[in-house]
C-alpha positions as MATLAB code, in Angstrom:
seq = 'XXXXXXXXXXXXXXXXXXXXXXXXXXXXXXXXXXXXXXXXXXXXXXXXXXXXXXXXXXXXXXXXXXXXXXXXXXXXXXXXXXXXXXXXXXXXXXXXXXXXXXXXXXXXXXXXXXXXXXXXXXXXXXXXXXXXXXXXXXXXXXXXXXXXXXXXXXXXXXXXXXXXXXXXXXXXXXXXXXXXXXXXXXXXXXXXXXXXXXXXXXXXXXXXXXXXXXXXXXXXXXXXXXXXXXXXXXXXXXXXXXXXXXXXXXXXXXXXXXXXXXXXXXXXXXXXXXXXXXXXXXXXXXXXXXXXXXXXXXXXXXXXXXXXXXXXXXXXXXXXXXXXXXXXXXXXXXXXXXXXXXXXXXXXXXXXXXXXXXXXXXXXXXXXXXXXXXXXXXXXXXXXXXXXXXXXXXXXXXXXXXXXXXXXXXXXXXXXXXXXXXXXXXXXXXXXXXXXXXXXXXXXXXXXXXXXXXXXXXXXXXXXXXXXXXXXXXXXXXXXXXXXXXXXXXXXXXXXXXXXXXXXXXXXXXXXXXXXXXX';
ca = [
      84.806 -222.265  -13.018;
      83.847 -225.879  -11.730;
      81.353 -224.633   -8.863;
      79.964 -221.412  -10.520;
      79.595 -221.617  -14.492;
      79.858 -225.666  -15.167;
      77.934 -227.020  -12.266;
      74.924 -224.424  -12.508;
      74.242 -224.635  -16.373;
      74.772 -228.429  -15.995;
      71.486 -228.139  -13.465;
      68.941 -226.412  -16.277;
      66.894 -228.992  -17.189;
      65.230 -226.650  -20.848;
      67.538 -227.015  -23.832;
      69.818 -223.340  -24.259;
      72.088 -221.989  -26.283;
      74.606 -219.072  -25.087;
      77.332 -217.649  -26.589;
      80.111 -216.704  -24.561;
      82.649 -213.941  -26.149;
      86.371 -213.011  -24.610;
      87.817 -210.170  -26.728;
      91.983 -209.768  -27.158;
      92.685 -213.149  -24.677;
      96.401 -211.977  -25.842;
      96.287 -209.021  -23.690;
      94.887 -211.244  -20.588;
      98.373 -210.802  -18.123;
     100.387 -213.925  -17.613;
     100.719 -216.900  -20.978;
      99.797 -219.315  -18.044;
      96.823 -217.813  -16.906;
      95.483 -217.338  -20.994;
      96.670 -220.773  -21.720;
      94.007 -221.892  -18.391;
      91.300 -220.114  -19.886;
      91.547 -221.987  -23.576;
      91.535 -225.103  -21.461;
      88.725 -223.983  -19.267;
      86.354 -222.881  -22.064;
      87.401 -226.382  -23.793;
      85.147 -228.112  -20.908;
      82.495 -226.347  -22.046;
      81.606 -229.041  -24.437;
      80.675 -231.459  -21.637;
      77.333 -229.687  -20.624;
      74.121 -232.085  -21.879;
      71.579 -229.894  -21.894;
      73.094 -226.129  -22.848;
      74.538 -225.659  -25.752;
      77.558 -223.237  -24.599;
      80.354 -222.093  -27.197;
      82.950 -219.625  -26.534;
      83.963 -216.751  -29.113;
      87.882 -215.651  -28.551;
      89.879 -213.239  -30.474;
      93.356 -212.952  -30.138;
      96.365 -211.684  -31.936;
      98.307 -214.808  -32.831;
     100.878 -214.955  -29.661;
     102.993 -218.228  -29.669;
     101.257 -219.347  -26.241;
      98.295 -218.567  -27.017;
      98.480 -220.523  -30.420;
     100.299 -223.465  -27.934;
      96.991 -223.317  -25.631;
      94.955 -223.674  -28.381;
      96.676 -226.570  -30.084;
      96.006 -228.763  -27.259;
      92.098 -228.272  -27.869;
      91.005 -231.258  -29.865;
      90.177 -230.263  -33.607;
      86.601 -231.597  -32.725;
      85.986 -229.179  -30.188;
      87.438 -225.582  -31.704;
      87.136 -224.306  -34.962;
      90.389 -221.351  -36.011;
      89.322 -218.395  -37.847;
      92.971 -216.734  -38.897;
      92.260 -212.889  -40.217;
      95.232 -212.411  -42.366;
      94.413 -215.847  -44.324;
      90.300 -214.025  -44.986;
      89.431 -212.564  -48.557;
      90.578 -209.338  -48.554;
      87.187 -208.394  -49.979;
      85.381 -209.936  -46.889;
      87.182 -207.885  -44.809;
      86.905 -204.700  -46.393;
      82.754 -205.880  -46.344;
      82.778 -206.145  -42.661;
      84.949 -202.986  -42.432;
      82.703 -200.638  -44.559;
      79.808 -201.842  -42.512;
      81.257 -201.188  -39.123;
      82.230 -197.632  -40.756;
      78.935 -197.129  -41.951;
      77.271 -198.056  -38.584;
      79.862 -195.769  -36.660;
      79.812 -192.619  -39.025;
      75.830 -192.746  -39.100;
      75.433 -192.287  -35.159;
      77.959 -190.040  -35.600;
      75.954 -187.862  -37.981;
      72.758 -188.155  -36.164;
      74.425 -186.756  -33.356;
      76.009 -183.610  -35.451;
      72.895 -183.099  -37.135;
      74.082 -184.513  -40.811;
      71.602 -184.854  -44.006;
      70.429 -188.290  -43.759;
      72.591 -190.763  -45.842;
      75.651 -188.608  -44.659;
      78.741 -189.381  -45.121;
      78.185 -191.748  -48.634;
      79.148 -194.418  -49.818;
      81.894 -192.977  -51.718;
      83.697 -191.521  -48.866;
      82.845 -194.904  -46.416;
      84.888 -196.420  -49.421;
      87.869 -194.502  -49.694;
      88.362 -195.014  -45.083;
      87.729 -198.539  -45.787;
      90.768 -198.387  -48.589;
      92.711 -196.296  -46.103;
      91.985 -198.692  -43.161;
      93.960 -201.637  -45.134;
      92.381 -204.643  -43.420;
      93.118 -202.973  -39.983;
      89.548 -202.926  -37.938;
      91.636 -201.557  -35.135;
      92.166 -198.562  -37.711;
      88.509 -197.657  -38.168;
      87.918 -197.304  -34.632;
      90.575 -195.344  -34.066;
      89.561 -193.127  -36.893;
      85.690 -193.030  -35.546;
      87.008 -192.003  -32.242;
      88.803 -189.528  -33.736;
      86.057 -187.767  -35.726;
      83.779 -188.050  -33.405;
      85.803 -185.937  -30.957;
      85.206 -182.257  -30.927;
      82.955 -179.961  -32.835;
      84.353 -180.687  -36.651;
      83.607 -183.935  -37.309;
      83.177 -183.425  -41.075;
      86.732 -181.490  -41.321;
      87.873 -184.309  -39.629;
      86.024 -186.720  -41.520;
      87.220 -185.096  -45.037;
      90.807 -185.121  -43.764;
      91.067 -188.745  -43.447;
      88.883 -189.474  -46.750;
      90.840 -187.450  -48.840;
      94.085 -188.978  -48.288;
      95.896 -186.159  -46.450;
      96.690 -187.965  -43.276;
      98.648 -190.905  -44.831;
     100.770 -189.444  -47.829;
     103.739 -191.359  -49.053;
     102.862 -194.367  -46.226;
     103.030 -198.036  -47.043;
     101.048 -200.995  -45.920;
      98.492 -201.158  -43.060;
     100.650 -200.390  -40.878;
     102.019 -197.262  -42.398;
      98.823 -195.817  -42.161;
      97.856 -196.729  -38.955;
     100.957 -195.067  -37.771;
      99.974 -192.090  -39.802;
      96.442 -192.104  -37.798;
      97.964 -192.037  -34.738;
     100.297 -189.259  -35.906;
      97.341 -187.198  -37.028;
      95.526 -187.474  -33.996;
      98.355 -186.554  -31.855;
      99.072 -183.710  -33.962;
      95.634 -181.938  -33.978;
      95.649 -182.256  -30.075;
      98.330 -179.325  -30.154;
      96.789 -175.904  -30.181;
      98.255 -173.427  -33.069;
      98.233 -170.514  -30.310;
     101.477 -172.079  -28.453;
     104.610 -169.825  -28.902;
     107.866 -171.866  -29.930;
     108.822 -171.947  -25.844;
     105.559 -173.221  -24.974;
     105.291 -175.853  -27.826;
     108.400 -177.479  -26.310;
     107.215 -177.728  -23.081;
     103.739 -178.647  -23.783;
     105.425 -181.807  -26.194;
     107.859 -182.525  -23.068;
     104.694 -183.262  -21.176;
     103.094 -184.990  -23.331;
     105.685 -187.449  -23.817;
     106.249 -187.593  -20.365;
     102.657 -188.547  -19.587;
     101.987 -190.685  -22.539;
     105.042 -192.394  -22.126;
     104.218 -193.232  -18.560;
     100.597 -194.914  -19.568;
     102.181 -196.614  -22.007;
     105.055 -197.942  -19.586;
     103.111 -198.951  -16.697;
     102.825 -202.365  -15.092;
      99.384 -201.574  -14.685;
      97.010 -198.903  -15.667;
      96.389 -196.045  -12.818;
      93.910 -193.613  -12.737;
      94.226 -189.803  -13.025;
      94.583 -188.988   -9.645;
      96.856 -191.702   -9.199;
      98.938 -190.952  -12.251;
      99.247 -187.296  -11.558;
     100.620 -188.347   -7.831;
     103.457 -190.553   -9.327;
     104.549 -188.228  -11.930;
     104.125 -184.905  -10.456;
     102.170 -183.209  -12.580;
      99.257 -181.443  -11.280;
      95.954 -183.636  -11.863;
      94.062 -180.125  -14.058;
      97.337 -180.573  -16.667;
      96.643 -183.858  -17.309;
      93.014 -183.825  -17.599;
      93.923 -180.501  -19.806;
      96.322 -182.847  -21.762;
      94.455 -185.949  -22.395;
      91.497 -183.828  -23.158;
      91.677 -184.651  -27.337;
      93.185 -188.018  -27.334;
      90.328 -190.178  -26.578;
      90.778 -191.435  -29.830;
      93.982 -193.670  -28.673;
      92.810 -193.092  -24.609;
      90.115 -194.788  -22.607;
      89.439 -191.719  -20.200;
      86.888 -192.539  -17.803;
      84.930 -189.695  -16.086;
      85.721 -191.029  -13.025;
      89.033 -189.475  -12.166;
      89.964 -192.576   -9.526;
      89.257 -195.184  -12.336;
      92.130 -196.354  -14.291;
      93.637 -194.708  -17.517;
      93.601 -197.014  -20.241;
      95.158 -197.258  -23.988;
      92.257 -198.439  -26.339;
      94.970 -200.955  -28.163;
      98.088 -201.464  -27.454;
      99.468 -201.001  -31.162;
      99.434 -197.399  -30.105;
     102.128 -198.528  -27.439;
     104.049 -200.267  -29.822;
     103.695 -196.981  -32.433;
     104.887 -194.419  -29.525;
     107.857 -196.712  -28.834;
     109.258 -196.850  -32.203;
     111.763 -194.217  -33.752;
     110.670 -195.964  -37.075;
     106.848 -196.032  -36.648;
     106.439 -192.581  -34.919;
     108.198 -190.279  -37.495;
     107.632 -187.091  -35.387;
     110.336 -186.751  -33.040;
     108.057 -184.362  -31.199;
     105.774 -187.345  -29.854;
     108.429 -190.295  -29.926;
     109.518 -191.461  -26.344;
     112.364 -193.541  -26.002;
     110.981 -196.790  -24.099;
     114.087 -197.590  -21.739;
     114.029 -193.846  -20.633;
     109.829 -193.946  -20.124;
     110.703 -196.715  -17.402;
     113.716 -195.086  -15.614;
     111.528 -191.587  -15.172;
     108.733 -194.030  -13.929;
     111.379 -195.782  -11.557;
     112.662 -192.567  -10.462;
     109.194 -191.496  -10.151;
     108.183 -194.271   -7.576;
     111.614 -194.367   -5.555;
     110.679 -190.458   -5.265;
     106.919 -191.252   -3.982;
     107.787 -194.109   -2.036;
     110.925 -192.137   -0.316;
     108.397 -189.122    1.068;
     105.207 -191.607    2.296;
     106.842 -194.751    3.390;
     107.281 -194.837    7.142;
     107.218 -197.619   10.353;
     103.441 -199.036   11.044;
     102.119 -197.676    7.475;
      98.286 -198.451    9.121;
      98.848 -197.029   12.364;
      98.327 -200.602   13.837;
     100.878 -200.220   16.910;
     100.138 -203.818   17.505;
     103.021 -205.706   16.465;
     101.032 -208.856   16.273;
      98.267 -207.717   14.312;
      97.583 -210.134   11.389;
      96.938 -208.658    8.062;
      94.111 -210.851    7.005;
      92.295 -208.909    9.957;
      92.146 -205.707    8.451;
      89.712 -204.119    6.618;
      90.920 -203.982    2.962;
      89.248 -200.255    3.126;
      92.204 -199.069    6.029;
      94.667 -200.367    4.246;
      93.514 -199.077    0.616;
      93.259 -195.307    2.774;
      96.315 -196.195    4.290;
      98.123 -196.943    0.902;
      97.237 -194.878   -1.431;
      97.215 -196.965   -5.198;
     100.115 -194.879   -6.683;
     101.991 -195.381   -3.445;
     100.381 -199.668   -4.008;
     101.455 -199.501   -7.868;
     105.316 -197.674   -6.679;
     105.871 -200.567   -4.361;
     104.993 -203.281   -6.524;
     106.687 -202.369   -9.639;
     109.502 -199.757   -8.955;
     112.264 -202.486   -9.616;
     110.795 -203.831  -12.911;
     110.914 -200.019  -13.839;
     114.858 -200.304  -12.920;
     115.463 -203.409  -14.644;
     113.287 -202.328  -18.240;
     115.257 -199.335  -18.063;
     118.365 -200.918  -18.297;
     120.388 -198.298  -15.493;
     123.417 -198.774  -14.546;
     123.880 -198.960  -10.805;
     126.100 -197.411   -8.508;
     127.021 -197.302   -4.656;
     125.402 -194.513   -3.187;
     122.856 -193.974   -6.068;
     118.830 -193.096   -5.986;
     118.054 -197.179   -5.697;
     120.833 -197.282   -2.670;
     120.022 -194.597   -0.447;
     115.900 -195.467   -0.918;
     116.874 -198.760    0.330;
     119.130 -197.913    3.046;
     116.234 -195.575    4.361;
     113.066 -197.263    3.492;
     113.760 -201.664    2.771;
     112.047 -202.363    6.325;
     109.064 -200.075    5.435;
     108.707 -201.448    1.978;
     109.038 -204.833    2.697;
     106.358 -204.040    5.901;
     103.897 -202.544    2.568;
     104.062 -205.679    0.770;
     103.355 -207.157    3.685;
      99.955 -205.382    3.882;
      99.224 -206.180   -0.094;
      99.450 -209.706    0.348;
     103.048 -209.186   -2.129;
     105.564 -210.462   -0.477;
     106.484 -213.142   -2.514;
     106.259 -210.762   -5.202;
     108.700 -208.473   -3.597;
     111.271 -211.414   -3.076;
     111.249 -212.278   -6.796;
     111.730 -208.114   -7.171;
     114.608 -208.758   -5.294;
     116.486 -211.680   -7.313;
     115.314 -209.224  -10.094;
     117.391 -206.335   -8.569;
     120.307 -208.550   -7.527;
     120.787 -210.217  -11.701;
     121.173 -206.820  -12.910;
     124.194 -205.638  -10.764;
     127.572 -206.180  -10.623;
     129.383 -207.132   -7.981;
     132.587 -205.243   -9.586;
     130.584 -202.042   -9.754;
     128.542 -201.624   -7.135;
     129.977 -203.990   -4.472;
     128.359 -202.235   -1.547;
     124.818 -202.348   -3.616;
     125.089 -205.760   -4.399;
     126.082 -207.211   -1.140;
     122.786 -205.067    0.636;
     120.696 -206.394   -1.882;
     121.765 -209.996   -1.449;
     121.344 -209.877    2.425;
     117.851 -208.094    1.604;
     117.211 -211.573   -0.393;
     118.366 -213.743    2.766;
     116.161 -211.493    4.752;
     112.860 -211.442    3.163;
     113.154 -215.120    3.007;
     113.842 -215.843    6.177;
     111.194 -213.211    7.965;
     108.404 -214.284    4.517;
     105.969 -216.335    6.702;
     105.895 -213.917    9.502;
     105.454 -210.947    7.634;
     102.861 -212.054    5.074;
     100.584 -213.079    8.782;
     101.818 -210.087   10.671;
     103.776 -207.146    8.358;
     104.763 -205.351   11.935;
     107.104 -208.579   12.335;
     109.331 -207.015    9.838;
     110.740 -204.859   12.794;
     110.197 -207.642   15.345;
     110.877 -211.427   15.167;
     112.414 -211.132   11.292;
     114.773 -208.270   12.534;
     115.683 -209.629   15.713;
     116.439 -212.811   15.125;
     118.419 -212.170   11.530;
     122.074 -213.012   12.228;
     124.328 -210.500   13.996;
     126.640 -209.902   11.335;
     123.518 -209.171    8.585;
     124.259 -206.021    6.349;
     120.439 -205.600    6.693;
     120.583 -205.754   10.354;
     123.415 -203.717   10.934;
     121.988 -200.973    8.919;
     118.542 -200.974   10.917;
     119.930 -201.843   14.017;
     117.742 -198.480   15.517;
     114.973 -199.988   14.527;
     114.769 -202.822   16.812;
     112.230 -202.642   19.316;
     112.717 -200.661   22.180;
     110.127 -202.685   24.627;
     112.600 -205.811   24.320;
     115.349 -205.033   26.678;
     117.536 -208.097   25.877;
     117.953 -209.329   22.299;
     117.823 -212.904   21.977;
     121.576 -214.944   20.996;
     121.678 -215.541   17.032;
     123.868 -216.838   14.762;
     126.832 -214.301   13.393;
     126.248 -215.047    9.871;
     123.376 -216.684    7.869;
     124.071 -220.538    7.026;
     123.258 -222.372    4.401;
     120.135 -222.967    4.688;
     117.856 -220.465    2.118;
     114.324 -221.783    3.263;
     112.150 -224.922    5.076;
     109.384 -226.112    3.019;
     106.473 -227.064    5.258;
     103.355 -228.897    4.381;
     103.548 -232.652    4.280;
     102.343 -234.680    6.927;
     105.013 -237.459    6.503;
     108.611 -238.261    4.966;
     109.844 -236.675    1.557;
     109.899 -239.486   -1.101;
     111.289 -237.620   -4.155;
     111.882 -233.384   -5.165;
     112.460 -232.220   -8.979;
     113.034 -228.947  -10.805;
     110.929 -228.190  -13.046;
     113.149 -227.662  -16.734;
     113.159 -223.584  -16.034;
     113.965 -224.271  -12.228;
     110.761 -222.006  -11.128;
     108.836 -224.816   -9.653;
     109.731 -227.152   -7.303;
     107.339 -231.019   -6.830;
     107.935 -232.907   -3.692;
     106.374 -236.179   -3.051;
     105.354 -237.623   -0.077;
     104.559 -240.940    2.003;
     101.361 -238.829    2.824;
      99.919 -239.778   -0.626;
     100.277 -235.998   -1.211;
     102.406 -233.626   -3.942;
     103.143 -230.597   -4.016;
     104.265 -227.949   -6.327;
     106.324 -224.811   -4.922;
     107.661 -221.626   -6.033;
     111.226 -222.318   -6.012;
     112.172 -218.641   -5.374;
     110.251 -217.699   -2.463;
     109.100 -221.274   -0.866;
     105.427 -220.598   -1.446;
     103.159 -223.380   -1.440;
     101.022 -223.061   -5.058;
      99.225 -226.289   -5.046;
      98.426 -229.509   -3.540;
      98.028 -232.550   -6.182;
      95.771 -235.059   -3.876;
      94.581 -238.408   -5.326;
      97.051 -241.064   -4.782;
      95.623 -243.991   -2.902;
      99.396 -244.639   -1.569;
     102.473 -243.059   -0.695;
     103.945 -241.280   -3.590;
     107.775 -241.893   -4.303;
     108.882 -240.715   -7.759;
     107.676 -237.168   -9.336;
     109.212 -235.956  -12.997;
     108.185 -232.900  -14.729;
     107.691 -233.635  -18.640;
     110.740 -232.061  -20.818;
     109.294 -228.980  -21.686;
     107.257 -228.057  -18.504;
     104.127 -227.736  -20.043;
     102.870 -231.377  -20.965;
];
């Protein structure tokens, strides 16, 4: 931000004004990272000769409220929707409407002044504040060859009957739309089926981690890539469908995620999916995938010493298909939304008995290894020891693993079978299980301790003694200080180094983080 926006604009000598706009910040992944960009635009105030002001909406998330507090008054200026003149809004609304419907009609061919102002009033009255409601419903009539059935069908009332509030008849809309997608030629047998997919595939957008593109989606949850396209072919009006089939699937807001999620909100049980059972199809799903690709040397490397950063991203992306990428990354969120209950010898047990050296050797190749050791701690809260004891005491030696072989497999994933195998301790439930997979070139394995010690992980980095280490006050982040003048702040799960705090003229022997972690 520093080096390219700040430092170029501070160089233009000619007085200029720009306005910089960032649409739905609340759907930006991460309250940290959304929280860093309020503070980043902030600094835009310190640029003498450009006048540069940022434009954010946002829906009114508690940390992204928090980021904004710490903005001086002088320097932002709030804008809350809900506390707006009901007759302002309803302005702006009828002329987005008319603005919409008009290049709608010049495409269709409509009389010129087409729809009226009458009928732009009654959608305005049916939209109930919600903006997010008149796009939908533009989307919507656009869509198709009827646009004035359509059109009529939302102006006279018919699609939100007996509803209440803006919400009600946004829920309505989405109803409506999701309703005319079905064809009236169906038998009974076929309209099951054809709902059973839908749900299956709108549930899955709506679950993922992140969005995936046709071809990708189709791969993860089997259903042939025509049947989707076939599927999604009238629901543009909720569904960002790009022509490109690799580019990714998108939801145009997520309200329609929160809609399709509710047993209250979506009142046809046709369309409602049941969230919890959305993520343990998609974790099925990707256990599934990842159980008929994953294999030893995923990139045909050979080289056991072949460093990651030396590959071309391109091999690896050909190598690793993104639904195979996206299975890897996410599969144990999937497990842990869905709220399963895990056994000995289940789906999640035998994958990882089979494949935990080949997926941990993936993530290696992603650059998500740390990623894949916080999976881990994520798998290992959600079991029982009393239930699954076998289960819980792989995954728990998979967490001693991956930290102890997380340096040399994030240079060199083929080190998974190597160094991090070989050298785990005899007695390792992880090494006992993959003993085959030791190389065969090394005739004499190397003496090692029967059991792992106490010691999780070394922290390397400073130059000279330890002064002082704290917790932060949710024990994610670790601060050491140092007789180096140095401190540094660590992930306290997986040992990573995430920044260096330089500046001190002296050595540094006392570090606190502030009560609540954020000041």
């Amino acid at each position: 931000w520093q080096y390219l926006v700040l430092e170029p604009l501070s160089k233009l000598e000619e007085l200029a004004t720009f306005i910089l706009i960032v649409d739905a910040l609340d759907e930006c992944e991460g309250s940290d990272d959304a929280q860093l960009i309020v503070q980043l635009l902030a600094m835009c105030g310190s640029l003498k000769h450009v006048r540069l002001r940022a434009f954010l909406t946002s829906r009114p998330e508690v940390h992204i409220q928090y980021g904004l507090d710490r903005v001086p008054d002088a320097k932002r200026r709030g804008f809350v929707l809900h506390r707006v003149s009901p007759s302002t809004i309803n302005h702006d609304i009828g002329v987005f409407l008319k603005y919409k419907l008009d290049l709608i009609g010049r495409e269709d061919g409509a009389d010129p002044g087409w729809p009226g102002a009458e009928v732009i009033q009654s959608l305005v009255q049916s939209a109930s504040g919600l903006f997010i409601w008149a796009a939908t419903a533009c989307r919507f009539i656009s869509e198709g060859l009827f646009a004035e059935s359509r059109l009529q069908m939302l102006a006279d009332g018919s699609d939100h009957e007996g509803t209440n509030g803006p919400e009600g008849h946004l829920n309505q809309l989405y109803l409506t739309i999701l309703q005319k997608s079905v064809q009236n030629s169906y038998t009974a047998t076929e309209l099951a089926r054809y709902h059973g997919l839908l749900r299956r595939i709108l549930g899955s957008i709506a679950a993922l981690s992140s969005p995936l593109s046709v071809l990708s989606l189709s791969a993860l949850i089997l259903i042939p890539e025509q049947r989707v396209n076939r599927m999604l072919k009238w629901l543009h009006a909720i569904l960002d469908v790009p022509k490109g089939q690799d580019q990714p699937l998108r939801l145009h807001h997520p309200s329609f995620r929160d809609f399709l999620f509710s047993k209250d909100r979506c009142a046809d049980e046709k369309f409602y999916v049941d969230e919890k059972q959305a993520h343990a199809t998609l974790a099925s799903n990707c256990i599934e995938l990842m159980s008929s690709r994953l294999k030893q040397d995923m990139c045909g490397m050979k080289a056991p010493g072949t460093l990651a950063a030396k590959v071309e991203k391109d091999r690896i992306a050909q190598c690793i298909r993104p639904e195979l990428q996206y299975a890897c990354v996410n599969w144990i969120q999937h497990v842990a939304k869905a709220g399963i209950q895990l056994r000995d010898s289940d789906q999640v047990h035998v994958f990882l008995k089979e494949h935990f050296l080949h997926w941990f050797e993936v993530l290696g190749w992603l650059g998500k290894v740390s990623e894949g050791i916080h999976a881990i701690s994520l798998l290992e809260s959600v079991l029982s020891d009393e239930d699954s004891p076998q289960l819980h005491a792989f995954v728990h030696d998979m967490k001693r693993f991956a930290l102890y072989g997380r340096a040399a497999v994030e240079q060199a994933p083929l080190q998974v079978y190597y160094s991090t195998l070989m050298f785990t301790p005899t007695n390792s439930v992880v090494k006992q299980r993959f003993a085959n997979d030791l190389p065969a070139c090394i005739k004499r394995s190397p003496q090692v301790e029967r059991e792992w010690n106490a010691l999780l992980q070394t922290l390397e980095g400073h130059t000279s003694s330890v002064e002082a280490v704290v917790f932060s006050p949710d024990g994610k982040t670790a601060a050491s200080a140092s007789s180096d003048n140095i401190v540094k702040l660590w992930d306290a799960g997986t040992g990573v180094e995430q920044h260096t705090l330089v500046g001190h003229t002296g050595l540094v022997n006392a570090v606190v983080f502030s009560p609540d972690g954020k000041t």
